[in-house]
Each structure stands twice: as C-alpha cells, then as structure tokens.
C-alpha positions as CSV (number, residue, x, y, z in Angstrom):
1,X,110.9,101.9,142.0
2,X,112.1,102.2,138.4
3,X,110.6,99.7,136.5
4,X,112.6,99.9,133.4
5,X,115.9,99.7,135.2
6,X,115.0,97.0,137.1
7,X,114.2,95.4,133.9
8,X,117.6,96.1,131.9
9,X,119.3,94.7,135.0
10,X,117.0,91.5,135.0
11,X,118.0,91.2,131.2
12,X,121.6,92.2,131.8
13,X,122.2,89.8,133.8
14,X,121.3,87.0,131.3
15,X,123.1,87.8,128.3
16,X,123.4,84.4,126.2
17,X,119.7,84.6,126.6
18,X,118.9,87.7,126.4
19,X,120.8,87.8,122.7
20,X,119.0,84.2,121.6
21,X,115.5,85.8,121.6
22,X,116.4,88.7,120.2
23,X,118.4,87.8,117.6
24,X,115.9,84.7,116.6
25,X,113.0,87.6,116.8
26,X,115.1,89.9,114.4
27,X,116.1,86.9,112.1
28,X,112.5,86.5,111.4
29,X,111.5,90.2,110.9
30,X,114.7,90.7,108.9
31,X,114.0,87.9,106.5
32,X,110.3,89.8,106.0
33,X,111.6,93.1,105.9
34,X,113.7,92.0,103.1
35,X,111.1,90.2,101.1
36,X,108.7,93.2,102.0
37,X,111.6,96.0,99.8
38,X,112.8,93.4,97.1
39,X,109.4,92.1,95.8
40,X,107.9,95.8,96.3
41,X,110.2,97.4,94.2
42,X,110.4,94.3,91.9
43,X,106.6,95.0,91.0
44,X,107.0,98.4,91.3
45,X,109.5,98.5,88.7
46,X,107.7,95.6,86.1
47,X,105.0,97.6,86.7
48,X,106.5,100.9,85.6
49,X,108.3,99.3,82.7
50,X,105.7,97.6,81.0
51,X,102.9,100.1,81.5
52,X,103.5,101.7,78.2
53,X,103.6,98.8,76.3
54,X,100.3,97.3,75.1
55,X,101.8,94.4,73.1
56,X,105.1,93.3,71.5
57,X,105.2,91.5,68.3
58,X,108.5,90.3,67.7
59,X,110.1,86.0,66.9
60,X,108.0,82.9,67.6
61,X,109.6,81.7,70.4
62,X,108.9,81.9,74.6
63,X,106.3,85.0,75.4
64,X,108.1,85.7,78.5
65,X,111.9,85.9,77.1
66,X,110.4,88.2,74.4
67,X,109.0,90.5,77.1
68,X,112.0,90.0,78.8
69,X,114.3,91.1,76.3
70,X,112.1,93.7,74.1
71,X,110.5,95.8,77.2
72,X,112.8,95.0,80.2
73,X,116.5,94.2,78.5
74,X,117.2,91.1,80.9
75,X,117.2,88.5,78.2
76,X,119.0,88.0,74.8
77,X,115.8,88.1,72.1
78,X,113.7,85.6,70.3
79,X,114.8,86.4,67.2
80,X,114.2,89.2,64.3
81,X,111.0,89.7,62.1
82,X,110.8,90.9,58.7
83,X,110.7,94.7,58.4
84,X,107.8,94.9,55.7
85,X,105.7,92.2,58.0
86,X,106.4,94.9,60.9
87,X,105.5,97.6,58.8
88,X,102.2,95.8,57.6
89,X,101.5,95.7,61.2
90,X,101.8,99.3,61.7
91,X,98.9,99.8,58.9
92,X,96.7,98.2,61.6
93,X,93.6,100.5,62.7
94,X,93.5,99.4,65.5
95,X,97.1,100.6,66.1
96,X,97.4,103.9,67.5
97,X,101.2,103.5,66.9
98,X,104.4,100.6,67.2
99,X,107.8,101.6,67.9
100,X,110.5,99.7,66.2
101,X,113.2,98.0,68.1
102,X,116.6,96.4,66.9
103,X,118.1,95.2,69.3
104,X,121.8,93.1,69.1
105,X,124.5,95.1,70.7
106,X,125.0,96.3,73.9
107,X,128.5,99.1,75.5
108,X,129.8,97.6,78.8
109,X,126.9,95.5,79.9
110,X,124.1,98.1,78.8
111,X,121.9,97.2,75.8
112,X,121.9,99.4,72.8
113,X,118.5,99.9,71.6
114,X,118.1,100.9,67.6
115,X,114.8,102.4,67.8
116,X,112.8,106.0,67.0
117,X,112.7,109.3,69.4
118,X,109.3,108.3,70.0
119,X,110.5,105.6,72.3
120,X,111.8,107.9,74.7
121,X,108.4,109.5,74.8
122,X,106.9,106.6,75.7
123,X,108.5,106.8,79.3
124,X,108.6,110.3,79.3
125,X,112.3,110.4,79.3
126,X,113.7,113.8,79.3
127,X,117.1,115.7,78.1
128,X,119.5,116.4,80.8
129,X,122.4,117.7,78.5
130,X,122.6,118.2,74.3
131,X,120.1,116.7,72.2
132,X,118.2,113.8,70.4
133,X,120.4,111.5,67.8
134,X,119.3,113.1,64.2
135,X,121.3,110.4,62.0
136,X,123.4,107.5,61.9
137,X,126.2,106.5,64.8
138,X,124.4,109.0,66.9
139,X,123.4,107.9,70.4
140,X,122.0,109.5,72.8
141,X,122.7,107.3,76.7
142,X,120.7,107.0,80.0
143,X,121.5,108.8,83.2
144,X,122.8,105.4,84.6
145,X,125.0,104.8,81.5
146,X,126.2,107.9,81.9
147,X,126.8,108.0,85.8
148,X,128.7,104.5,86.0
149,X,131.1,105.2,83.0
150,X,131.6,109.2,82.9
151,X,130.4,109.8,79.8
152,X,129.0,113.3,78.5
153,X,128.2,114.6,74.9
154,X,131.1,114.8,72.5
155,X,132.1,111.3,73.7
156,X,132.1,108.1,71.7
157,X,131.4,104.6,72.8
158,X,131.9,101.4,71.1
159,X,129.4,98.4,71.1
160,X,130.0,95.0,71.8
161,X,128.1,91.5,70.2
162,X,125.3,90.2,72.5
163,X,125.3,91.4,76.2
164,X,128.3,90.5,77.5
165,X,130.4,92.8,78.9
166,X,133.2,91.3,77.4
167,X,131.1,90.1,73.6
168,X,133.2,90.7,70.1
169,X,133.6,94.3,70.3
170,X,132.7,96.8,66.8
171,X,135.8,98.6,66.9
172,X,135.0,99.8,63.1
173,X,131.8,101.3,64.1
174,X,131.8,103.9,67.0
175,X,129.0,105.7,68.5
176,X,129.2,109.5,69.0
177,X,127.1,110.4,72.1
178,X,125.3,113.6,71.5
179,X,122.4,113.6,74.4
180,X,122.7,112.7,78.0
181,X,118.7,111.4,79.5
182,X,117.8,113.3,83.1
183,X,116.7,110.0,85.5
184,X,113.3,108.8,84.4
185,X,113.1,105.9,86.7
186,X,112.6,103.4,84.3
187,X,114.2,101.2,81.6
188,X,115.3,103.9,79.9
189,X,118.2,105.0,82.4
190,X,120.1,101.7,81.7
191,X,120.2,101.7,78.0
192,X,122.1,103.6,74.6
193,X,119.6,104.5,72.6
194,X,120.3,105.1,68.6
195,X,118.5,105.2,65.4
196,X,117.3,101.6,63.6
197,X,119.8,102.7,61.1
198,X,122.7,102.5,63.4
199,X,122.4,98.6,64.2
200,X,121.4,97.9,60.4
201,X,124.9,99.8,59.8
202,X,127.2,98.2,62.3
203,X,126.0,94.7,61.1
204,X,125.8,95.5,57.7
205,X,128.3,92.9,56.4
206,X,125.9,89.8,58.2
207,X,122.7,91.5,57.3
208,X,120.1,89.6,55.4
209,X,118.5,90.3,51.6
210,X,115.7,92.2,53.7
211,X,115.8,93.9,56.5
212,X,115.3,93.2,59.9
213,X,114.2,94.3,63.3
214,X,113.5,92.7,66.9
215,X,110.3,93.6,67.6
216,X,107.4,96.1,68.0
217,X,105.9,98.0,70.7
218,X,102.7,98.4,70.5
219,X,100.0,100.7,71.6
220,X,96.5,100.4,71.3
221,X,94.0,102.2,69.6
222,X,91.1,100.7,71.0
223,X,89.8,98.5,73.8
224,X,89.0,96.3,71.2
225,X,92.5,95.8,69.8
226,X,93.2,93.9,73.2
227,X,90.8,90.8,72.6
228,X,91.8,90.4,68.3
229,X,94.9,91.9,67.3
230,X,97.3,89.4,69.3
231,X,94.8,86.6,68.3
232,X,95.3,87.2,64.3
233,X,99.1,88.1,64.7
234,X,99.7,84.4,66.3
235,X,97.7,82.6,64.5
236,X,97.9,84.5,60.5
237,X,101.5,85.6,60.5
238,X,105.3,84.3,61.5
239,X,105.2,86.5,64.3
240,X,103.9,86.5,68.0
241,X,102.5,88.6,70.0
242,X,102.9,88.9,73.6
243,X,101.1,91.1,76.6
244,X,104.2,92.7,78.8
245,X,101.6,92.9,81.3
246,X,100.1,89.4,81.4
247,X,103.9,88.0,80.7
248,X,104.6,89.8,84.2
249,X,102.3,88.9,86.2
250,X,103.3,85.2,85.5
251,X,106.9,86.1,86.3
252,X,106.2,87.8,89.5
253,X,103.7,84.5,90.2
254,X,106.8,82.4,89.1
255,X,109.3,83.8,92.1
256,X,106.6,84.4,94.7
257,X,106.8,80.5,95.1
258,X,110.1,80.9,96.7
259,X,109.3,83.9,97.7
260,X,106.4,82.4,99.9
261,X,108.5,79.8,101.1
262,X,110.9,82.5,102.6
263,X,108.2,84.5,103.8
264,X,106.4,81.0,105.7
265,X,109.9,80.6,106.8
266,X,110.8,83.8,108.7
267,X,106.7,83.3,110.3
268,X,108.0,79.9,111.7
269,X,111.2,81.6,113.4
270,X,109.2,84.6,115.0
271,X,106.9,82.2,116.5
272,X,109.7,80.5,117.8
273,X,111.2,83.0,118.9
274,X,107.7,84.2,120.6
275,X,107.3,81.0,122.2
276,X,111.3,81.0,123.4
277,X,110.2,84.7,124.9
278,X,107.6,82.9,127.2
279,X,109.3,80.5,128.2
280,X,112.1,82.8,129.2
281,X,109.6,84.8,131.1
282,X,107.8,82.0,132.7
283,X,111.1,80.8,133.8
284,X,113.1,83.9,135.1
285,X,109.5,84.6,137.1
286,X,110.3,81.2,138.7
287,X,113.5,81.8,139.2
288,X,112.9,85.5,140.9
289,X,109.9,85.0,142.6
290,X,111.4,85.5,146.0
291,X,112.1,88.3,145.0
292,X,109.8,89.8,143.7
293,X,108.0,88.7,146.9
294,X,110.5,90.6,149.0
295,X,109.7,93.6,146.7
296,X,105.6,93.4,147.4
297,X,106.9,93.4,151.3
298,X,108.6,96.2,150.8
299,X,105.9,98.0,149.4
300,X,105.5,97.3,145.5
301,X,102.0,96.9,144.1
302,X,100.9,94.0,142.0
303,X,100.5,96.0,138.7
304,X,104.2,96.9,139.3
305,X,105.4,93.5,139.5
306,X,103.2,93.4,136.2
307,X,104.5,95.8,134.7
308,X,108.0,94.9,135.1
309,X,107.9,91.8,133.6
310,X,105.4,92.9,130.7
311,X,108.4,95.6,130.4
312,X,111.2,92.6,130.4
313,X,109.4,91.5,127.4
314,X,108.4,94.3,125.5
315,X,112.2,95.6,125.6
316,X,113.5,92.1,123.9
317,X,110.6,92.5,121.4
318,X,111.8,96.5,120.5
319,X,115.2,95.3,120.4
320,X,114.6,92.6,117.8
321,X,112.2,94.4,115.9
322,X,114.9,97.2,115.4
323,X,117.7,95.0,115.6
324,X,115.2,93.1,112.2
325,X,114.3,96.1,110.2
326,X,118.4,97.1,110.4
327,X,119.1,93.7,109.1
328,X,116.4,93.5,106.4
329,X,117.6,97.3,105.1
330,X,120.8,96.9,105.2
331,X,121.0,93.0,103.0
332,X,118.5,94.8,100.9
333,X,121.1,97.9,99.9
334,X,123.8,95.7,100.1
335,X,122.0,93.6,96.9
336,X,121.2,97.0,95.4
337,X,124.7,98.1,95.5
338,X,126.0,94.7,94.0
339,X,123.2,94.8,91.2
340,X,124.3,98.6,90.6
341,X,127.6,97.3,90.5
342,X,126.4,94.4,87.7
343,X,124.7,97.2,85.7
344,X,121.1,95.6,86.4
345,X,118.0,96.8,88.2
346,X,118.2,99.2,91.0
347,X,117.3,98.5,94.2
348,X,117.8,100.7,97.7
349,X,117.1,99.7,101.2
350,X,117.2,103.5,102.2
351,X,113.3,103.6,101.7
352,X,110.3,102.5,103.9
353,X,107.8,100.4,101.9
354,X,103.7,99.9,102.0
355,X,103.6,96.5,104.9
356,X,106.6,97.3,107.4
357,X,104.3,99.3,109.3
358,X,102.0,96.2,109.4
359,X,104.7,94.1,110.0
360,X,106.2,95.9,112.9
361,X,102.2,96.7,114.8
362,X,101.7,92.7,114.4
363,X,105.2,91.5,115.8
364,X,104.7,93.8,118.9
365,X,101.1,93.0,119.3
366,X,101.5,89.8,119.2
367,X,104.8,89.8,121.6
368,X,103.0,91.7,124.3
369,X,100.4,89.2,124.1
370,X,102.9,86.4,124.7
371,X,104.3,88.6,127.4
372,X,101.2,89.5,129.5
373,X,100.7,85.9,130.3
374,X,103.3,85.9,133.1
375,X,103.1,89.4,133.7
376,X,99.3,88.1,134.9
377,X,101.3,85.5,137.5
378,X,103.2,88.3,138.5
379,X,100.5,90.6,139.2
380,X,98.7,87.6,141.2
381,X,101.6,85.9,143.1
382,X,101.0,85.4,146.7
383,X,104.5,87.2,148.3
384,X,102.9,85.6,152.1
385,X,102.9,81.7,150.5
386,X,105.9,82.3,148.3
387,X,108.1,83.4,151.6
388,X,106.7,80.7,153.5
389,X,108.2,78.5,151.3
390,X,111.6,79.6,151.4
C-alpha cells in the first residue's frame, strides 16, 4: 500500500478544506517569518550604524530625533550649536576624537553630510572610483547614491533645502562629484558626503555672525568618559548629549510593542489552525473509518493505518509551513524594494535569518503532535466492531 498516495487522494478529495488549514497555518508562519527578517535586520542595521558613535552632542531638543538625524539620517535635526562651543568640546581629554557634522541639504531624497574624511573612516568606507573631496563644492557620493541615480566622477549634483525630494533647490551652488564609495553596508552608502565648508558656502547668504554646525560625533577616550562627559555637557553647556546606543535600544523597545502584538497575533492563528488540523483529522477518521476497516481486512497493519493519517497531517503542515516562509519572504522583499525605491533603509527577503530554523522545528513539532492523536485511533480501531456496525 502507498501510504503517501493514499494520503494526497484523502486530501484531494477535500479541497476547500484542505486549502483552509493550510492557508490559516501559512498565515501564521508568514506573519512570523516577516517579523523574524524585518526586526532582524532593523537591529542589525541600528546596530551597525551606531556602533561607532560613542556620543553625539548637538541642539537641546528630543535625544532620539538627534540620534535620528545626526547618526542614522531619518529625521530633520535638533538644531545647530556654536562652532567654538564644538570646538571647546574637542579639547576634552577624555575625547579621543569628534567628527563635525553640518547637516541641512540633501540631492534627491539623500542627505548631504558637510563633515571631515575622517567620517568615512569611521565606518570603514572605502573608494570604489576617484578620490576623497580636497576643497569646497567637492563631494564625494555612496554606492547607493550612485547606483539609483547613475552618477560617476566628473558629474555634478545639485542640493536641495531640507530632505525633501522636491525642497528649494541651490541651483547657484553645484556639487562636483569626484569619488564614488564601494558598498560599506552602512549609513554611509545612502549619503553625499562634502567638506563643512561646502554647506557653510551654499548657505552663506542666511548664515549667522558665527558659525555653525549640527553636531558632533564623538568617540571615547576612556571608559570613564561614558559615566561624566554627557553629564557636564547637559548640565554646563547649551548643548546635549545623547548615547546613539541607549537612544536605540529605546526605539527598537518603542516598535517591539506592535511588533509583539503581531507576533502574539500570528501565535493565535497557528493554534487555530492546529486545532482546525485536528479536528479535520478526527473528523475525516470518522467519516472513513469503514474504510479503513475494509483496508485492515484486506491485510493492512495498524501502524499503517497510523501512519497514514499521521502522513495526512504532516503533508498539510509541510505545505503551510512552505506555503508561510514563501509568504513572509516575499512581503518582506516586496517592502525592501518599495523602501529602495523611497531611498531609505535596505531590506531583502532573499536571506535566511537567526529563528526561522526555530520557527519551522516548533510548528512541525508541535503539528505532528496534534496529528498523532488520531493517528493513535487509527492504529487502535477495531475493523471486526466497526463492520459490524455497518
């Protein structure tokens, strides 16, 4: 007897069934899956971000917008500090050194960054083509900037006010791209990058008395710095200071209350969909169990008649969990090709990520335990009693 035929005839021959317990199991492992690559990559990319960063000093205002906008270049920024505040800053001993940013403009959705060459060191970003901006109007763009808008040295760009797309454009003041980044995998892909000068130049006619930048990224020179430098900068100067790393950890605590929600969610459907699997076993025993009395006459063990409805069930439970991971991948690439398409974080669903293994050994452990339950009446039905009663 071939068990497994037997079963995709069994199956076959409910199809509205059949394709309700599937398709609830691979909502729920779908809705998982998805959670599983988005938040993954969310923290692995905050994470990678912010790990060079030991503090930003930059406007009073929220902690987390200035994070946001100084280290990750999703918000609009607190504000500008003094330049010979910064620079007293920089003095600091316990400063091992602080990157200048000026931040303001951005070229088609992508931020321009007025900073030094030392802030591409900081996330090891590398030259794939000419070489690093040595004076004013230079700029030297990410592989992403460079990829979605065909742009190579030689070529010139224009900025816009703020980081609209569409902002006030500085026609007067063009930038002349002279270095193309290789992908680093981090921020850096997604930005222009151009000396301080640059932004102090194309806003020359509204700059202030003094000049100004956005912030400063700071690293540490000592353990020590951690628990009293942003202490005295909050509390003795007009500035603030703000830990990307703590700031991030709140944010991902911020979205992992809907993201919980989701996830508590998709647990509720796959148990539903469990219990709808035993039920439909339990039933469509019922319903066969002249026949599979007919097939012990005939000669078929027990742990066939077992086996063929454990089989029954483990074959719905494949055909979700496949039929879910397709589903999760997929509306995860789909997002990443829509945020690629907005310019904003990448994201893929063409990778496997640390808890889909987990996920997929639990939903078809936990299945075939739902399933043995009438596999066990089949194995112990009576064929003698049941034929008696027909």
């Amino acid at each position: 007897m071939r068990i497994a035929r037997l079963a995709s005839a069994y199956l076959a021959s409910r199809p509205l069934l059949t394709a309700l317990n599937a398709t609830m199991l691979a909502l729920g492992v779908a809705t998982i899956t998805f959670l599983l690559l988005v938040t993954t990559q969310a923290e692995d990319r905050l994470t990678r971000d912010a790990k060079p960063v030991d503090l930003v000093v930059g406007a009073k205002g929220s902690p987390l917008q200035l994070i946001l906008s100084t280290v990750f270049h999703a918000d609009v920024p607190t504000g500008n500090i003094d330049l010979a505040q910064a620079q007293a800053i920089r003095r600091n001993p316990m400063i091992a050194s602080a990157i200048p940013l000026a931040l303001g403009d951005s070229f088609r959705g992508h931020r321009i960054v007025g900073t030094e060459a030392s802030y591409l060191d900081l996330y090891g970003a590398k030259l794939a083509q000419g070489a690093l901006f040595a004076g004013e109007m230079e700029a030297v763009v990410g592989s992403e900037v460079a990829r979605r808008h065909g742009l190579a040295v030689g070529a010139t760009l224009t900025g816009a006010h703020g980081l609209a797309a569409a902002g006030p454009a500085h026609e007067g003041h063009p930038y002349r791209v002279v270095g193309i980044l290789a992908p680093s995998g981090t921020v850096v892909d997604r930005l222009v990058v151009t000396p301080v000068e640059s932004v102090w130049h194309v806003h020359e006619e509204h700059a202030p008395p003094r000049p100004e930048i956005t912030a400063l990224l700071v690293r540490y020179a000592t353990p020590l710095a951690a628990a009293m430098l942003p202490r005295a900068i909050n509390a003795n100067t007009a500035m603030q200071a703000a830990s990307p790393a703590y700031e991030s950890a709140r944010l991902l605590d911020l979205a992992g209350v809907g993201v919980d929600t989701l996830r508590w969610f998709a647990v509720v459907l796959m148990a539903s969909a469990a219990l709808s699997l035993f039920v439909a076993l339990t039933s469509a025993l019922q319903e066969r169990r002249y026949d599979l009395a007919l097939l012990r006459t005939l000669g078929a063990r027990p742990a066939s008649l077992a086996a063929l409805t454990l089989v029954e069930g483990v074959t719905l439970l494949v055909a979700g969990v496949i039929l879910g991971l397709a589903l999760g991948h997929g509306a995860a690439h789909a997002l990443g090709l829509w945020l690629a398409g907005a310019g904003s974080w990448p994201l893929t669903g063409l990778v496997w990520v640390d808890g889909e293994a987990a996920l997929v050994a639990t939903v078809l452990a936990t299945g075939a335990l739902t399933c043995l339950v009438p596999a066990v009446q089949a194995y112990s039905s009576d064929p003698a009693s049941l034929l008696a009663k027909r």
